[in-house]
C-alpha positions, 0 to 999 in steps of 0.5 A: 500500500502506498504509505500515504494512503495507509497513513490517511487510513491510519489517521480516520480510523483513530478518528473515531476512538471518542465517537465510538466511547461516547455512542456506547452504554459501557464504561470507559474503563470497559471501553478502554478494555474491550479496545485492547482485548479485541484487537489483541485477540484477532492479532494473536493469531497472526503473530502465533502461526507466523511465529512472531512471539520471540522476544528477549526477556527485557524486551518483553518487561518493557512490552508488557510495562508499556501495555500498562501505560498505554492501558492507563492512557486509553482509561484515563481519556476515555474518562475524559470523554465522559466529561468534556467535548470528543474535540478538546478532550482528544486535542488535550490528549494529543499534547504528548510531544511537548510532555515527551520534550520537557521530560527528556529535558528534565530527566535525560538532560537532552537539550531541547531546541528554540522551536521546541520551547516557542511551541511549547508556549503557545501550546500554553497559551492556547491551553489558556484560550481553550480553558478560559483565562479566569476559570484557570485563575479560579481553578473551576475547569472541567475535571476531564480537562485534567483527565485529558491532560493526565492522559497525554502525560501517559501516553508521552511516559509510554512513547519515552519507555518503548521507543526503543524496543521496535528496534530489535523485534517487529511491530507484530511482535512488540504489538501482540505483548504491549497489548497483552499486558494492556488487556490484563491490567484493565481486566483486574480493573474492571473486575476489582470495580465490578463493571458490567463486561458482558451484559450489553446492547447490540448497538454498544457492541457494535461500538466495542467492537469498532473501537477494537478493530477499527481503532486500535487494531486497523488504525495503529498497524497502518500508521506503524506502516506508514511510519516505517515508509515515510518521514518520522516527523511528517508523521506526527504533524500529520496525525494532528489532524485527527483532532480536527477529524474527531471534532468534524465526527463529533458535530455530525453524530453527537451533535457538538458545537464549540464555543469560540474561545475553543475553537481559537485555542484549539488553532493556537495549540495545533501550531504549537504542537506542530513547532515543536516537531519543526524542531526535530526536523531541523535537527535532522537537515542539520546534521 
C-alpha cells in the first residue's frame, strides 16, 4: 500500500476512538478494555502461526510495562470523554510531544531546541484560550480537562519507555505483548470495580467492537506502516489532524458545537504542537 494512503487510513480510523466511547452504554474503563482485548485477540493469531512471539526477556518487561501505560492512557481519556467535548478532550490528549520534550529535558538532560520551547508556549497559551483565562485563575475547569491532560502525560511516559524496543523485534511482535499486558491490567480493573463486561446492547457492541478493530487494531498497524515508509516527523504533524477529524465526527453524530474561545485555542495549540516537531526536523537537515 502506498504509505500515504495507509497513513490517511491510519489517521480516520483513530478518528473515531471518542465517537465510538461516547455512542456506547459501557464504561470507559470497559471501553478502554474491550479496545485492547479485541484487537489483541484477532492479532494473536497472526503473530502465533507466523511465529512472531520471540522476544528477549527485557524486551518483553518493557512490552508488557508499556501495555500498562498505554492501558492507563486509553482509561484515563476515555474518562475524559465522559466529561468534556470528543474535540478538546482528544486535542488535550494529543499534547504528548511537548510532555515527551520537557521530560527528556528534565530527566535525560537532552537539550531541547528554540522551536521546541516557542511551541511549547503557545501550546500554553492556547491551553489558556481553550480553558478560559479566569476559570484557570479560579481553578473551576472541567475535571476531564485534567483527565485529558493526565492522559497525554501517559501516553508521552509510554512513547519515552518503548521507543526503543521496535528496534530489535517487529511491530507484530512488540504489538501482540504491549497489548497483552494492556488487556490484563484493565481486566483486574474492571473486575476489582465490578463493571458490567458482558451484559450489553447490540448497538454498544457494535461500538466495542469498532473501537477494537477499527481503532486500535486497523488504525495503529497502518500508521506503524506508514511510519516505517515515510518521514518520522511528517508523521506526527500529520496525525494532528485527527483532532480536527474527531471534532468534524463529533458535530455530525453527537451533535457538538464549540464555543469560540475553543475553537481559537484549539488553532493556537495545533501550531504549537506542530513547532515543536519543526524542531526535530531541523535537527535532522542539520546534521
Amino acid at each position: 500500500m502506498n504509505p500515504k494512503i495507509s497513513l490517511l487510513i491510519g489517521i480516520i480510523c483513530i478518528s473515531f476512538s471518542p465517537i465510538f466511547v461516547r455512542l456506547g452504554d459501557a464504561s470507559p474503563l470497559v471501553s478502554a478494555f474491550y479496545r485492547i482485548f479485541l484487537a489483541w485477540v484477532v492479532l494473536a493469531p497472526y503473530a502465533i502461526i507466523g511465529k512472531k512471539l520471540k522476544i528477549s526477556r527485557k524486551d518483553l518487561l518493557i512490552a508488557l510495562l508499556g501495555g500498562v501505560i498505554f492501558a492507563g492512557d486509553i482509561a484515563v481519556w476515555n474518562m475524559s470523554l465522559m466529561k468534556i467535548s470528543a474535540t478538546v478532550s482528544t486535542l488535550v490528549a494529543n499534547l504528548a510531544p511537548v510532555w515527551v520534550g520537557l521530560l527528556s529535558y528534565l530527566i535525560l538532560h537532552k537539550k531541547s531546541g528554540r522551536n521546541f520551547w516557542i511551541g511549547t508556549a503557545v501550546s500554553i497559551v492556547g491551553m489558556i484560550t481553550l480553558v478560559g483565562f479566569n476559570k484557570i485563575i479560579q481553578l473551576q475547569f472541567n475535571i476531564g480537562f485534567v483527565y485529558a491532560l493526565i492522559a497525554s502525560f501517559f501516553y508521552a511516559v509510554y512513547i519515552m519507555i518503548t521507543k526503543g524496543v521496535l528496534r530489535n523485534i517487529s511491530t507484530v511482535t512488540f504489538m501482540y505483548y504491549n497489548m497483552l499486558g494492556a488487556s490484563i491490567f484493565m481486566l483486574a480493573i474492571c473486575s476489582f470495580r465490578h463493571d458490567n463486561l458482558l451484559h450489553f446492547s447490540t448497538p454498544t457492541w457494535f461500538c466495542l467492537i469498532g473501537v477494537g478493530l477499527i481503532c486500535q487494531l486497523t488504525g495503529w498497524i497502518t500508521i506503524n506502516y506508514a511510519i516505517n515508509h515515510l518521514e518520522a516527523t511528517k508523521v506526527s504533524i500529520a496525525l494532528l489532524s485527527q483532532t480536527v477529524i474527531a471534532g468534524f465526527w463529533a458535530m455530525l453524530f453527537l451533535g457538538e458545537k464549540l464555543e469560540l474561545n475553543e475553537i481559537v485555542g484549539s488553532v493556537i495549540v495545533l501550531g504549537g504542537i506542530a513547532i515543536t516537531f519543526f524542531r526535530k526536523r531541523v535537527t535532522a537537515v542539520s546534521t
